[in-house]
C-alpha positions as CSV (number, residue, x, y, z in Angstrom):
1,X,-221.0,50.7,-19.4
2,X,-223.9,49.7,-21.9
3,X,-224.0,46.8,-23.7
4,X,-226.6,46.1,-26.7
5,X,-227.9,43.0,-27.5
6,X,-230.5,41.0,-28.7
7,X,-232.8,38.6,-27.3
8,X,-230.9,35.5,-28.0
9,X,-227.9,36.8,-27.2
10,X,-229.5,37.8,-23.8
11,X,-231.1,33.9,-23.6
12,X,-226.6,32.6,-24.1
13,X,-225.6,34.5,-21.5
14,X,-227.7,34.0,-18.9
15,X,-227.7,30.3,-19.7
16,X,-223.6,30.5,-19.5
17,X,-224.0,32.6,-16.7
18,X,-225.8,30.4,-14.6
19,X,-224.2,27.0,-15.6
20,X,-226.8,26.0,-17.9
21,X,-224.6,26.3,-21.4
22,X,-221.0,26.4,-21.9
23,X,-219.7,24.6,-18.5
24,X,-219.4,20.9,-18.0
25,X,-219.6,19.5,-14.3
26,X,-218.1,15.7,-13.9
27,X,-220.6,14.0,-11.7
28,X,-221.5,13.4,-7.9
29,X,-219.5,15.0,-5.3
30,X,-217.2,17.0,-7.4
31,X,-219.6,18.4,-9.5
32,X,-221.5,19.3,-6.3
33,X,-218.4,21.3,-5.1
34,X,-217.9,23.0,-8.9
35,X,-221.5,23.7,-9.3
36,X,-222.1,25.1,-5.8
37,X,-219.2,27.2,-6.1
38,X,-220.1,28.5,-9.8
39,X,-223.8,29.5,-8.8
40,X,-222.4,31.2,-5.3
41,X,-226.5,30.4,-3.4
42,X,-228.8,27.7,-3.3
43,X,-232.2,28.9,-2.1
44,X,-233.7,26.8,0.1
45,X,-237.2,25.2,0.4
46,X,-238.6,22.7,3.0
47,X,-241.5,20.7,0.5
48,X,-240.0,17.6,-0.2
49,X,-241.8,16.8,-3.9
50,X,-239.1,16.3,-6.0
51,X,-236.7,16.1,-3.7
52,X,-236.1,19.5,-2.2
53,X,-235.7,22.3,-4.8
54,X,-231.4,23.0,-4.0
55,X,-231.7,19.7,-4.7
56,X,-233.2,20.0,-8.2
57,X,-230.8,23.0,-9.2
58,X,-227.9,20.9,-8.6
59,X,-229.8,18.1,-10.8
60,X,-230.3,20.1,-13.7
61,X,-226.8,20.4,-14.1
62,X,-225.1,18.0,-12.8
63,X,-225.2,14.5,-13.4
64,X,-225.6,11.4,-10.7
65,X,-227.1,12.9,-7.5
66,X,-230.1,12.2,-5.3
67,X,-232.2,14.3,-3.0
68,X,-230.4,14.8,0.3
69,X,-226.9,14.9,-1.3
70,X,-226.2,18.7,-1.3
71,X,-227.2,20.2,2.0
72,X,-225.1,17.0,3.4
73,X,-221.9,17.6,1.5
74,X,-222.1,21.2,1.8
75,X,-222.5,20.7,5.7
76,X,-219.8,17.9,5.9
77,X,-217.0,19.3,4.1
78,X,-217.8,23.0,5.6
79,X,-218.2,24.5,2.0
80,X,-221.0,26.8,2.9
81,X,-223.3,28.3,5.5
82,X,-226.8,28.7,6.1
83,X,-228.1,32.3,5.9
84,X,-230.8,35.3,4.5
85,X,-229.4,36.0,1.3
86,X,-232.1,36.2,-1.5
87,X,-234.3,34.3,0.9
88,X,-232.9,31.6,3.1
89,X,-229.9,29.8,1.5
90,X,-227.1,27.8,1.6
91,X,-224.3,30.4,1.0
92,X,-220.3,29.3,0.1
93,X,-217.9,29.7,3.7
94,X,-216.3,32.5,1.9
95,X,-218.8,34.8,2.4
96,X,-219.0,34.4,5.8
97,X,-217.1,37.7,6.9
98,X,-219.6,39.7,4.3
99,X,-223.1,38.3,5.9
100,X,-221.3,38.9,9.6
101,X,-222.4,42.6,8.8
102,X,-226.2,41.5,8.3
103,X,-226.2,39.8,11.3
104,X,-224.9,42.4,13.2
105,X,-227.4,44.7,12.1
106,X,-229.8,42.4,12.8
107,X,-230.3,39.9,10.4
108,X,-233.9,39.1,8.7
109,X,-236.7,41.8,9.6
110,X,-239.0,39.7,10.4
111,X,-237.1,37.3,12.6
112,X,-235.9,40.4,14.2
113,X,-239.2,41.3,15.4
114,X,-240.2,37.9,16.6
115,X,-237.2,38.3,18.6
116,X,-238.4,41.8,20.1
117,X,-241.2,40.1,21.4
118,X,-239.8,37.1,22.6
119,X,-237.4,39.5,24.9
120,X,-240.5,41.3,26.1
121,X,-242.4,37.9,26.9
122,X,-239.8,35.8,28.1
123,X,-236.3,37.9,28.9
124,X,-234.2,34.9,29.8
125,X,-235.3,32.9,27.1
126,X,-232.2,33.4,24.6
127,X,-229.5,33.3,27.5
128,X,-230.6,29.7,28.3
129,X,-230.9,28.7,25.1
130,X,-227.8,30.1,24.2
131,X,-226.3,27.8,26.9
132,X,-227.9,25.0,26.4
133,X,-226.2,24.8,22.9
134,X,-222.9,25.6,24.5
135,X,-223.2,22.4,26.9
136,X,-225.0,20.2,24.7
137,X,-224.6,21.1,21.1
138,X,-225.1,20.4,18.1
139,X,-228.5,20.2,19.1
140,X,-232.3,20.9,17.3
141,X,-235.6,21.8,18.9
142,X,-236.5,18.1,19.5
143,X,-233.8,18.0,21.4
144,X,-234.2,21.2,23.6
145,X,-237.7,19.2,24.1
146,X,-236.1,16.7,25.7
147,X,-234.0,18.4,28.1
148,X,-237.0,20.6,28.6
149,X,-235.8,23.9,28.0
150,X,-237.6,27.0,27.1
151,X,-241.2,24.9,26.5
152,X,-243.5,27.3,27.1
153,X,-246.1,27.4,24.3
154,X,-245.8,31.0,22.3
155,X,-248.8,31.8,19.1
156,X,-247.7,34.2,16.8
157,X,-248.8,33.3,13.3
158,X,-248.5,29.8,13.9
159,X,-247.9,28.0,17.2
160,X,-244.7,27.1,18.6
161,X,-242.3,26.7,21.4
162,X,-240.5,29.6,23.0
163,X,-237.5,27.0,22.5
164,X,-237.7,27.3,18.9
165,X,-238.4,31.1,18.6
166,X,-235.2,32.0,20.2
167,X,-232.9,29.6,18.3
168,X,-233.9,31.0,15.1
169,X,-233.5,34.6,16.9
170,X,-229.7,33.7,17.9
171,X,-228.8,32.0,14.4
172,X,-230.2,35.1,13.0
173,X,-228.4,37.1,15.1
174,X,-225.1,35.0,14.3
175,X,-224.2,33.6,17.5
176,X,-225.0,30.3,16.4
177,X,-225.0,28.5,13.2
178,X,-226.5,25.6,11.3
179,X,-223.9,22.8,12.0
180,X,-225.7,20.0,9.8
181,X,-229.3,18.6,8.8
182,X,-230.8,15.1,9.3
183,X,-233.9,15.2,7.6
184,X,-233.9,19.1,6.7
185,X,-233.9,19.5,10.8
186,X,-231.4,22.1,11.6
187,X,-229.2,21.3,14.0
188,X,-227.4,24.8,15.7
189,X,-223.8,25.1,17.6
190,X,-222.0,27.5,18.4
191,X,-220.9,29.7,15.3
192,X,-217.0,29.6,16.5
193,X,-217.5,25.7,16.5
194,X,-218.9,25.5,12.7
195,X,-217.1,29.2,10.9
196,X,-213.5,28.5,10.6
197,X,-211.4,30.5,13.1
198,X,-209.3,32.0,9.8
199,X,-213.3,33.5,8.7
200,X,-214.5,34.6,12.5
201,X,-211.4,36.6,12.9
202,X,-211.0,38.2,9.3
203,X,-212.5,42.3,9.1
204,X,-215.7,43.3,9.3
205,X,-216.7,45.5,6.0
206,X,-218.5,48.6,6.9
207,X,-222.0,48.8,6.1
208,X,-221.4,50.5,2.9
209,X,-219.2,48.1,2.1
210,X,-221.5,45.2,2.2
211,X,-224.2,46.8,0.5
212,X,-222.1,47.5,-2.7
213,X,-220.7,44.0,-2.3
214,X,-223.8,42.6,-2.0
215,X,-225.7,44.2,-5.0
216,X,-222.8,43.0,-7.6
217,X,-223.1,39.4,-5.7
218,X,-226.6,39.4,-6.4
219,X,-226.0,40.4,-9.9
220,X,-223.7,37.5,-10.3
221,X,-225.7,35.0,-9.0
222,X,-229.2,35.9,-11.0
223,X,-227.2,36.6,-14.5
224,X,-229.2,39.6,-15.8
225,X,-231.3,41.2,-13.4
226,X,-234.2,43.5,-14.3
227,X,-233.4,47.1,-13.2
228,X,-236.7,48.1,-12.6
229,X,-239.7,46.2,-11.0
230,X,-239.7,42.8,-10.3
231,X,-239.5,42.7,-6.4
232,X,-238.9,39.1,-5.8
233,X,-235.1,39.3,-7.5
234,X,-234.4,42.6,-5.4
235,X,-235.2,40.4,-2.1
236,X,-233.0,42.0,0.8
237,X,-231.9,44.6,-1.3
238,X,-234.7,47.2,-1.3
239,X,-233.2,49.9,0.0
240,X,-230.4,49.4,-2.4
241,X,-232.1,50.9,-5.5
242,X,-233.2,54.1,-3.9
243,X,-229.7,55.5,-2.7
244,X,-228.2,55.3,-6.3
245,X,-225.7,52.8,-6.1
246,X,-226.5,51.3,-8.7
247,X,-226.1,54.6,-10.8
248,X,-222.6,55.1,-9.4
249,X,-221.8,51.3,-10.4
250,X,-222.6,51.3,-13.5
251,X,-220.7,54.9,-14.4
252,X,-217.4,53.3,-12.6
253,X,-218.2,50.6,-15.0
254,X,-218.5,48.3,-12.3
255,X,-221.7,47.0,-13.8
256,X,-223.2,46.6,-17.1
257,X,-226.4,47.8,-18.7
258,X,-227.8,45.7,-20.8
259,X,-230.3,47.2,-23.5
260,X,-232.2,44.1,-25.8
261,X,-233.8,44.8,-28.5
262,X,-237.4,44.7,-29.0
263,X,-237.4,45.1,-24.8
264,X,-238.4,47.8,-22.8
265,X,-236.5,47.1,-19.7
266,X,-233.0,47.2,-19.2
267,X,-231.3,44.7,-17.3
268,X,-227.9,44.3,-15.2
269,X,-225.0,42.4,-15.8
270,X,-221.4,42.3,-14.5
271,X,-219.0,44.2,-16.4
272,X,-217.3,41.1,-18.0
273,X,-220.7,40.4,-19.7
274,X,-219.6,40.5,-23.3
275,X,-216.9,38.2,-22.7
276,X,-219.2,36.0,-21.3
277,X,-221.7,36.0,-24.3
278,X,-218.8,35.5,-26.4
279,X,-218.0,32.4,-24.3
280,X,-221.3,31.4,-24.8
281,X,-220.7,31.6,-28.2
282,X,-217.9,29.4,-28.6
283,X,-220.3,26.3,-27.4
284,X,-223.2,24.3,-29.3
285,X,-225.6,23.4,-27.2
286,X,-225.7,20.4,-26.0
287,X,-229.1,18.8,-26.9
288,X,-230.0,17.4,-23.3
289,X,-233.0,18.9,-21.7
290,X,-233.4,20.4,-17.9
291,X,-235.5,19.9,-15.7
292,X,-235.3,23.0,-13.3
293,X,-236.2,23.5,-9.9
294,X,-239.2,26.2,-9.5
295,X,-236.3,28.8,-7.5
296,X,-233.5,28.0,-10.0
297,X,-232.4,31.4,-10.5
298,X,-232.6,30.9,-14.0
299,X,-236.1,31.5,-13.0
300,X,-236.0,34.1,-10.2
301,X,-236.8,36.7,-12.6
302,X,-240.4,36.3,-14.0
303,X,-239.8,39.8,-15.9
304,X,-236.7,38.4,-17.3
305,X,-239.1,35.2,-18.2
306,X,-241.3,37.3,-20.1
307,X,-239.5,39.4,-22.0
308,X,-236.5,37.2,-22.7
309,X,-237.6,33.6,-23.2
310,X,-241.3,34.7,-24.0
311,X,-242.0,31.7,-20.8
312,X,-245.1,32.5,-18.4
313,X,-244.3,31.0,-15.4
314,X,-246.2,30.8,-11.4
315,X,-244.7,28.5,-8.5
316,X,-248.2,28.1,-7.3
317,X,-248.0,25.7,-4.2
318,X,-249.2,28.2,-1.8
319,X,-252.1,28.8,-4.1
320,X,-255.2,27.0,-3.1
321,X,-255.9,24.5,-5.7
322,X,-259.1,25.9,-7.5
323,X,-256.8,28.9,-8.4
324,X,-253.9,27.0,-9.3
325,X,-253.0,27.6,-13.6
326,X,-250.6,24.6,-13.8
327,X,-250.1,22.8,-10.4
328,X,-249.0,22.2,-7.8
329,X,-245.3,21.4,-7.6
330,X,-244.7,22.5,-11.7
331,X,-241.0,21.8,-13.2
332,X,-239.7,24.1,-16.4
333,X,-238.5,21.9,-18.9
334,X,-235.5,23.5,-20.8
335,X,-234.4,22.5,-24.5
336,X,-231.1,24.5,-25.4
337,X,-232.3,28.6,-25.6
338,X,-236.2,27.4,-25.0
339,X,-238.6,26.3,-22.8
340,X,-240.1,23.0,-24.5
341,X,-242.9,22.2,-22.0
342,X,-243.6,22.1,-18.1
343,X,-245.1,19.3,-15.8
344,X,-246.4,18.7,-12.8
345,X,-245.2,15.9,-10.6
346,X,-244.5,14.1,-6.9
347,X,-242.2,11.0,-6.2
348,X,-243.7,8.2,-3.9
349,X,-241.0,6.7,-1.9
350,X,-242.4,3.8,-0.6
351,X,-243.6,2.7,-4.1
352,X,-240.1,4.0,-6.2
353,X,-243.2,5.9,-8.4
354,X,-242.8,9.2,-10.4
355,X,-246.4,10.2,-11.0
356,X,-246.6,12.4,-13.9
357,X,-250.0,14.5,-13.3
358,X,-249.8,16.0,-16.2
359,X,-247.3,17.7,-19.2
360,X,-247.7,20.5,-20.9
361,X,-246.1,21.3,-24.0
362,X,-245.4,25.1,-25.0
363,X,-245.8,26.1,-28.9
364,X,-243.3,24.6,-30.6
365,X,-242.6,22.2,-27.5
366,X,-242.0,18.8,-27.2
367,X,-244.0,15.7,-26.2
368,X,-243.3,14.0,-23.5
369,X,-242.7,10.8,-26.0
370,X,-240.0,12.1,-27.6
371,X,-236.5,10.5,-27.1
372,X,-235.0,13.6,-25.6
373,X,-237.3,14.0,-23.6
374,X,-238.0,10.0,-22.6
375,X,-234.1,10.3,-21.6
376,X,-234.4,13.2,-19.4
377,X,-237.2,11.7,-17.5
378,X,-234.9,8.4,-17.3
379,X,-232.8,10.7,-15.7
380,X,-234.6,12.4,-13.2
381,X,-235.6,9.0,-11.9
382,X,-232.4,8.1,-11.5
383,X,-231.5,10.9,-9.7
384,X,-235.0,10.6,-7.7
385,X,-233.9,6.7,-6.7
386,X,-237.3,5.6,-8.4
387,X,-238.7,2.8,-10.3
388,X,-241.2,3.6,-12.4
389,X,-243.0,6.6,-13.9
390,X,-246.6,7.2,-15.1
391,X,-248.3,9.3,-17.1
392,X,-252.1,10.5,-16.7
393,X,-253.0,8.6,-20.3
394,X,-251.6,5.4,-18.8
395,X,-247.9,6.0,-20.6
396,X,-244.5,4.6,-19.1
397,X,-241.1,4.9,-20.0
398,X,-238.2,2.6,-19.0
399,X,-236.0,3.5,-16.2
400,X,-232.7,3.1,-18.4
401,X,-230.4,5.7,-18.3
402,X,-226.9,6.3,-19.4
403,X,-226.4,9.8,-18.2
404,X,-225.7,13.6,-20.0
C-alpha cells in the first residue's frame, strides 16, 4: 500500500496520530489512563528539570498534572510495566505476554553482558538476590544495603554494587519486575506478584511473532517513521530492517508507504493512515500551544523533523556546555502544524521559580510575550507546582491559569 501526500498533510497526521490534534483528554487521572493508553510507551528519563520528561509528554496533552503523577498512577492501578522497548519505558500491562519473548531471549544487550560478567565474578550473586526479593520484597538497592546483601564493590563503566548489578540483570531477564517508584527509585518483586496471573499464564509468541508485532507497534507509537536512516527511531529493532519484513508488510498491506512531496524519504504508517488524516481533517486546531518533552515521540524522529516540519532540533544535555547549540534541558514549543520557538529552562523547588534561561523564537515564531504563549507558560507552572517565572531580560508573567 502507498499513500501520497503532502507535507501538511504528513504534519495532521502525525499530530492526530500521536494525540497532539484531533483527540481531547478530560483532565488528571483519567486523562492519564486515556493518554497513556492512546500513545501505547512513555520513554523514560531520570533528570529531574522539568519534572521528568514522561512527565512532560503527558503535560503537553493533558491538562492538570504534576511531575510524579504518571509513573505513580501507572504503578498503582497496574496499567503498565517497566521495560526496553524503544529505550527504557513504561509500557501498557497488555503487552506484557509480547516483551515476555525479549526477556527470554535475553533482554537489553548490554545489560546482558553486564550480567555475563557478573556470573563469571560473583556466581551466587543473582541466586541470593533473587531471594532476598522473595523474602523481603518489594525492595530497592538501599534496601539490599541494609540487609547487607551482595555489597561487594564491582567498576565497570561507573562504580557500583554487585547488589545492584544483578537486580537490573534479573528484571532484565524478567524474573522480577518494577513494583512501584518513590522518588524515581525502583523498587523490584517478584514478577508473579506485580504481572497479573491472567498475563503470566497467557502464550508465548514465537520469536517471529514478536518481531512482526513489534515493528507495527513501533510504527504506531512514532506515527510516521522514516524507512531509511535515522537509527535512534529503529532502537531495538535493527535487525528488523535487514530480513525484509518490512517489504513483506507493506505488500500484505499491513503497512503503509507514505511518499510526500517535495521529500526524498519515504516514511511508514499503519495501513488505516488515510482514515486517520482524514480524521485529522475533520478538526480545527485548537489554538493552544505545547510545550513537549525532548523524547516526545513527536520528536523521536529528527529526519522526520527535518523534512516534515522544517524544525532542527538536539537534546544536548549530555553535551558538554561549550558545544551546546541551544541548552541544556531545551523544550519545543508547538503552535497548531508549527514549531513557534524553543526554550531553555529548570524549576527550583524550594523557591516555586521557573527560570527561563533563554527563548528562542523560530522564523515566523512567536514571542514569549504573546498571550498564547503567556497562557501556556501559566500553564506549565501550574502543572510544575510553581510560583513565579522569570525571564533573562527581567520579564514575568502571572501565574493565572484557567486551563486548555
Amino acid at each position: 500500500m502507498e499513500l501520497y501526500w503532502t507535507r501538511e498533510e504528513a504534519r495532521w497526521y502525525h499530530l492526530y496520530s500521536l494525540g497532539l490534534h484531533g483527540r481531547s483528554y478530560p483532565p488528571r487521572e483519567e486523562g492519564i489512563r486515556r493518554c497513556f493508553t492512546d500513545l501505547d510507551v512513555l520513554q523514560l528519563d531520570p533528570l529531574p528539570v522539568l519534572g521528568r520528561s514522561h512527565d512532560l509528554v503527558i503535560q503537553a496533552r493533558v491538562d492538570g498534572t504534576h511531575p510524579g503523577e504518571v509513573l505513580d498512577l501507572v504503578h498503582r492501578e497496574r496499567l503498565g510495566f517497566e521495560y526496553w522497548d524503544k529505550m527504557l519505558s513504561l509500557i501498557p500491562i497488555r503487552h506484557f505476554p509480547w516483551f515476555r519473548v525479549r526477556m527470554e531471549a535475553g533482554g537489553n544487550r548490554w545489560e546482558r553482558e553486564r550480567e555475563e560478567r557478573l556470573r563469571r565474578e560473583h556466581p551466587e550473586a543473582l541466586e541470593v538476590v533473587y531471594r532476598a526479593v522473595e523474602e523481603h520484597g518489594p525492595l530497592s538497592s538501599t534496601e539490599l544495603r541494609e540487609l547487607g546483601i551482595a555489597q561487594e564493590a564491582r567498576r565497570a563503566w561507573k562504580s557500583t554494587r554487585v547488589a545492584n548489578v544483578a537486580l537490573i540483570a534479573l528484571w532484565n531477564r524478567g524474573r522480577i519486575s518494577v513494583a512501584y517508584r518513590k522518588n524515581f527509585r525502583r523498587y523490584f518483586d517478584l514478577t508473579e506478584r506485580v504481572i497479573p496471573a491472567l498475563l503470566l499464564d497467557s502464550p508465548f509468541p514465537t520469536p517471529g511473532e514478536f518481531r512482526e508485532w513489534f515493528l507495527l507497534k513501533r510504527v504506531r507509537d512514532a506515527g510516521l517513521l522514516p524507512l531509511r536512516g535515522d537509527a535512534d527511531s529503529w532502537a531495538s529493532l535493527r535487525e528488523v530492517r535487514r530480513g525484509g519484513l518490512v517489504e513483506r508488510l507493506i505488500a500484505a498491506e499491513r503497512l503503509a508507504l507514505v511518499h510526500v512531496e517535495g521529500v526524498r524519504s519515504s516514511f511508514l504508517a499503519l495501513p488505516d493512515a488515510e482514515e486517520g488524516l482524514e480524521e485529522a481533517r475533520r478538526h480545527r486546531f485548537d489554538g493552544c500551544i505545547r510545550f513537549l518533552s525532548p523524547l516526545d515521540p513527536l520528536l523521536w524522529s529528527r529526519k522526520a523533523l527535518r523534512e516534515l516540519w522544517g524544525f532542527e532540533y538536539a537534546w544536548e544535555v549530555y553535551k558538554p556546555p561549550a558545544k551546546r547549540r541551544w541548552g541544556y534541558y531545551v523544550l519545543p514549543v508547538l503552535y497548531g502544524d508549527r514549531f513557534v520557538a524553543r526554550f531553555d529552562a529548570k524549576y527550583e523547588t524550594s523557591s516555586g521559580i521557573l527560570r527561563v534561561f533563554s527563548y528562542r523564537e523560530e522564523p515566523d515564531g512567536l514571542p514569549w510575550s504573546h498571550p498564547t504563549v503567556t497562557a501556556a507558560f501559566q500553564r506549565f507552572l501550574r502543572y510544575l507546582g510553581g510560583e513565579k517565572m522569570l525571564f533573562p531580560d527581567g520579564g514575568e508573567i502571572p501565574s493565572q491559569y484557567d486551563g486548555f
